[in-house]
C-alpha positions as CSV (number, residue, x, y, z in Angstrom):
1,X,127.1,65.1,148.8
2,X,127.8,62.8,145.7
3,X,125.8,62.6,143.1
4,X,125.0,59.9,140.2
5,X,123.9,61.8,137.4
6,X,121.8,60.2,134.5
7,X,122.6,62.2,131.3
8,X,121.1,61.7,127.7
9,X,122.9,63.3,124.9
10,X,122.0,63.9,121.0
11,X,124.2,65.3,118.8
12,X,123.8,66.2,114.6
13,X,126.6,68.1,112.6
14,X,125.4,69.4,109.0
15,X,127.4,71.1,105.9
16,X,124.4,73.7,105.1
17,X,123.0,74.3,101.7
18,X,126.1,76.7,100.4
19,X,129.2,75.3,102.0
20,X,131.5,72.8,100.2
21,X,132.2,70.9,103.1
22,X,132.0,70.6,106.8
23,X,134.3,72.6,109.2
24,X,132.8,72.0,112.3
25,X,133.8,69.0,114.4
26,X,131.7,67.6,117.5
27,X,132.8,65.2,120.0
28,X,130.4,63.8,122.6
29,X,132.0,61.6,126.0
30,X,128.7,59.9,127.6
31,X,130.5,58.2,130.2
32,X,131.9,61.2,131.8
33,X,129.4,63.7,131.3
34,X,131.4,66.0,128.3
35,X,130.1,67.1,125.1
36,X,132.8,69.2,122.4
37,X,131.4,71.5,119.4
38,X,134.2,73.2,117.2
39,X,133.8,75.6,114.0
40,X,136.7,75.7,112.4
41,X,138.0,78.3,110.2
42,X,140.8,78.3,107.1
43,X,141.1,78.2,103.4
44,X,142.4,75.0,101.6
45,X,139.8,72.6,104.5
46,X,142.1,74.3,107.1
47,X,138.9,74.9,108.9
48,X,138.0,71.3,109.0
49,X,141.7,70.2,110.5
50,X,141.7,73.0,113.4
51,X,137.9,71.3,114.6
52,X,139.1,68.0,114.1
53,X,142.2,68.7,116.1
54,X,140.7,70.6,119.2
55,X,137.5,68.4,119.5
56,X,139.8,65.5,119.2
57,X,142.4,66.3,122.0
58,X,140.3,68.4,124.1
59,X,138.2,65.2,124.6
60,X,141.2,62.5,124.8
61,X,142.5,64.7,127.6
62,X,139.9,65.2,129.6
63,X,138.8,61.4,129.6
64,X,142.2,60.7,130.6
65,X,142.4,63.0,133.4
66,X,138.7,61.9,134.2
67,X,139.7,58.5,134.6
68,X,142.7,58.9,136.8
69,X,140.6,61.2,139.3
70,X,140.7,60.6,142.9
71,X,138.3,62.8,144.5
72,X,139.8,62.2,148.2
73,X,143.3,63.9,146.5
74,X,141.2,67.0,145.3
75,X,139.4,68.6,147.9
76,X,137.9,71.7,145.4
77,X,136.4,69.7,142.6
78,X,135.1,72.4,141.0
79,X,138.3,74.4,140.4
80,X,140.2,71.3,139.1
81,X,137.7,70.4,137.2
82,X,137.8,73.9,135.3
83,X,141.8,73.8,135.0
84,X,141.5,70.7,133.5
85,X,139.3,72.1,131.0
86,X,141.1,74.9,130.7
87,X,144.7,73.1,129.9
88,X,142.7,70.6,127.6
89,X,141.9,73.8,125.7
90,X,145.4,74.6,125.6
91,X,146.5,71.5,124.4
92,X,144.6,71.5,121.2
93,X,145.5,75.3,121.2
94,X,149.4,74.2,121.0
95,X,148.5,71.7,118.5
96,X,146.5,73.8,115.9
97,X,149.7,76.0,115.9
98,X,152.0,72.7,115.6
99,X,150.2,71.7,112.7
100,X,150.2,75.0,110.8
101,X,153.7,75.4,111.1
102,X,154.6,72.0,110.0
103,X,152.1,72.2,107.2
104,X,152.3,76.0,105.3
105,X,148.9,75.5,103.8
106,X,147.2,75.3,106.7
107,X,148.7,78.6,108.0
108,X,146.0,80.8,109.8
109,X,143.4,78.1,110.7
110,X,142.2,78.1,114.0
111,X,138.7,77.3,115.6
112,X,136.3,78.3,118.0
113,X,135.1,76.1,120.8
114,X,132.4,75.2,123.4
115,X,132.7,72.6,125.9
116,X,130.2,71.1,128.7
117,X,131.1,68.9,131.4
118,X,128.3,67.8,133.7
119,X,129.5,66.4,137.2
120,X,127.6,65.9,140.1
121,X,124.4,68.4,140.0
122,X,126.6,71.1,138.0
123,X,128.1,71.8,134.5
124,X,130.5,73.6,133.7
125,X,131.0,75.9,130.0
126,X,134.1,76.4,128.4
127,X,134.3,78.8,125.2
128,X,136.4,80.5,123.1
129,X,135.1,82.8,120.1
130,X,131.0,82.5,118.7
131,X,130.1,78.8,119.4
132,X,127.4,79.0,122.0
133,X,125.9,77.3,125.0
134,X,122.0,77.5,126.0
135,X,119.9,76.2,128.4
136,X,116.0,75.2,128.5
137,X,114.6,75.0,132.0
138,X,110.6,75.2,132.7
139,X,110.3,76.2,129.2
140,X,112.7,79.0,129.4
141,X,115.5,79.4,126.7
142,X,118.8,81.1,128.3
143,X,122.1,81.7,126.7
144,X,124.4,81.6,128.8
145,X,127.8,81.9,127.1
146,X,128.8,85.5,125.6
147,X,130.0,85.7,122.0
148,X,133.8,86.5,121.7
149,X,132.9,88.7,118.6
150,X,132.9,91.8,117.6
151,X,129.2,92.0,116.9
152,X,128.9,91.7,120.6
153,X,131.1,94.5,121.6
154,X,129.2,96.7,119.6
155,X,125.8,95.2,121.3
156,X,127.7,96.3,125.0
157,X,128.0,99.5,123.6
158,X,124.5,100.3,122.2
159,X,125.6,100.1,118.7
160,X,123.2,97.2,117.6
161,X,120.2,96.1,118.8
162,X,120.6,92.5,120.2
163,X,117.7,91.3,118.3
164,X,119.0,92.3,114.8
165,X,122.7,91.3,115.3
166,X,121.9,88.0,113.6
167,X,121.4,90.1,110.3
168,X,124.7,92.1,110.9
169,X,127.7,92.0,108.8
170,X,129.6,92.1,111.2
171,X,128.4,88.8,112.8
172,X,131.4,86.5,111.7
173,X,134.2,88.4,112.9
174,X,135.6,86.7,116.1
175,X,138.2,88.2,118.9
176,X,139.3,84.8,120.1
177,X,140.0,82.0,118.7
178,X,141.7,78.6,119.5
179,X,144.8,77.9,117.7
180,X,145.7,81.4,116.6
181,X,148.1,82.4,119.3
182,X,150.5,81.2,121.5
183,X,148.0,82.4,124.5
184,X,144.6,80.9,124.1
185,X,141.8,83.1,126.6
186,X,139.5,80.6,127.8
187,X,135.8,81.9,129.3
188,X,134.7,79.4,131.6
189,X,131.8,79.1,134.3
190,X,130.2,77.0,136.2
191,X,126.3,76.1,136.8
192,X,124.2,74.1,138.9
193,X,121.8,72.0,137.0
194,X,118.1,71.0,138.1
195,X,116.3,67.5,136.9
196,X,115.0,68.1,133.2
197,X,117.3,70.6,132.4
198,X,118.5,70.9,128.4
199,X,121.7,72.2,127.6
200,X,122.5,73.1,123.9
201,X,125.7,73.1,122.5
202,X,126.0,74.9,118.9
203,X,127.8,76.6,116.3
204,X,126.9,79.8,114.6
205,X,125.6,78.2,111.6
206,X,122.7,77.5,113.8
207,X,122.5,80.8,115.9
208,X,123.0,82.6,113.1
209,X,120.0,80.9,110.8
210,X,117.5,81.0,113.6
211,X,116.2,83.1,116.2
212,X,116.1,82.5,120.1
213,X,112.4,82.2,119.8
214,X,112.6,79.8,117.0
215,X,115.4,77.5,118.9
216,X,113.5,77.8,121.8
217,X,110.0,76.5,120.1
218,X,112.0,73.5,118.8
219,X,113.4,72.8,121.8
220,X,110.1,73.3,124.1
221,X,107.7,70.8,121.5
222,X,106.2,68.1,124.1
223,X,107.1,64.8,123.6
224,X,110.4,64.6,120.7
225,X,113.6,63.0,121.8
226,X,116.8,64.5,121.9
227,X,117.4,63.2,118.3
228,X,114.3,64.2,116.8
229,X,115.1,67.9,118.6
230,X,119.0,67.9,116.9
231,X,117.3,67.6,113.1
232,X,114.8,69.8,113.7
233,X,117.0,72.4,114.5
234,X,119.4,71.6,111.6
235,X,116.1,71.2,109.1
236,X,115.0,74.6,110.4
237,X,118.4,76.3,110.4
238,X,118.8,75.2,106.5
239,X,115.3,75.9,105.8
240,X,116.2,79.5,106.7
241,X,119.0,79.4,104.4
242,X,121.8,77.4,105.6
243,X,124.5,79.6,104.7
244,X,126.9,77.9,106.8
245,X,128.0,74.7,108.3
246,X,125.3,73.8,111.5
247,X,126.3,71.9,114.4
248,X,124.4,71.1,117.9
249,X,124.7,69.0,120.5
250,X,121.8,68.6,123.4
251,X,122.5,67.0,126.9
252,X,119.7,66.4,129.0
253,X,119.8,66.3,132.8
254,X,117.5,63.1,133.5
255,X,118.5,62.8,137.5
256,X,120.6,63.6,140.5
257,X,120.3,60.7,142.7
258,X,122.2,61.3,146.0
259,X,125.0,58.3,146.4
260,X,128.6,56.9,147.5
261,X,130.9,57.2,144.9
262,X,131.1,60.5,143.2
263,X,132.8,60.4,139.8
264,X,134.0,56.9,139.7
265,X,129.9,55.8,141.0
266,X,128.9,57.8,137.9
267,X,131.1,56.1,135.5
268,X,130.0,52.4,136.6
269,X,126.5,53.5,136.4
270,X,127.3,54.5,132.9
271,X,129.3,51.6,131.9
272,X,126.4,49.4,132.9
């Protein structure tokens, strides 16, 4: 069954109270349902030239494959749709190491990355490294990407209590990365959505600011748009310190209405 979905999207990118400028990049696509969020890391603003590089392709690509799509030509829409994610990722990946090599200072910069792209009643997550993915449904807040991290390896293995590892020291220290290596290993899955769902899209300088219950009481007040819920979370994030650069982007699932078209229906609904 085809699907025209009706998406509203939000989106607020912050320095924090201690940083001297802003690494992270975020890239938002309306028209065909994809959202970006990358925290970049690097001395001399390396940091802020990986993000820029991998929101930036990652999102040219995929709205150029998007618009060439022919659904009749693709008969598993699902798993094309996650290798084009997938290459788009390894695209800016290529780039980030391109750009390092031609420029010497920005040696070592790289990025982490999340990605949504909502077709039809589903979305699929792309990650590499510590930006994460939630989602709000009936009032219920659910992460459900897993930190590339060390921090989380030692949560796996009983070392640290899940709700303390935002204090670690530990909490920074990534095991994937885009734009570090020639072989970029990209986590990706795919979910169904239901009417009113809220995904959230963010880097660690919010995750790491605020608890789940704190995002989540943001997120759940009755009655703030998506905007009002994006500066909330960045006001509350610096209010608890703002030690590092805080990023989040919200997508709310407004409809599924059943229709002829598919992906192409979408976009001219969109356009209008």
């Amino acid at each position: 069954m085809a699907y025209h979905v009706e998406l509203q999207f939000a989106a607020k990118t912050d320095t924090g109270l201690t940083r001297p400028h802003n690494e992270d990049s975020i890239a938002i696509s309306p028209a065909y349902g994809l959202a970006i969020l990358a925290d970049g890391m690097g001395g001399y603003n390396a940091g802020e030239v990986a993000s820029g590089i991998a929101s930036g392709i990652v999102r040219e690509s995929l709205e150029e494959q998007l618009r060439n799509y022919v659904s009749s030509a693709r008969p598993n829409r699902a798993k094309y749709f996650q290798q084009l994610m997938v290459e788009a990722i390894e695209r800016a990946n290529s780039a980030i190491l391109e750009a390092a090599r031609s420029e010497p200072r920005y040696a070592g910069m790289g990025t982490t990355l999340v990605a949504a792209l909502c077709h039809h009643d589903k979305v699929i997550i792309a990650h590499v490294g510590d930006s994460r993915a939630y989602r709000l449904r009936q009032g219920e807040l659910t992460l459900i990407t897993r930190d590339h991290s060390m921090l989380q390896e030692q949560i796996d293995a009983g070392l640290v209590e899940p709700e303390l590892a935002r204090f670690s020291p530990n909490r920074n220290l990534i095991t994937r990365a885009v734009g570090v290596d020639y072989d970029v290993d990209v986590e990706i899955h795919e979910h169904t959505t239901r009417v009113g769902d809220i995904y959230l899209l963010c880097s660690d300088g919010l995750s790491d600011m605020m608890s789940t219950m704190e995002i989540s009481e943001i997120v759940n007040r009755p009655g703030a748009s998506l905007v009002a819920t994006c500066d909330a979370l960045v006001a509350r994030a610096n209010g608890n310190g703002g030690r590092d650069n805080i990023s989040v982007i919200l997508i709310k699932i407004q409809s599924h209405n059943p229709e002829a078209g598919g992906l192409f229906g979408r976009i001219r609904n969109w356009v209008k």
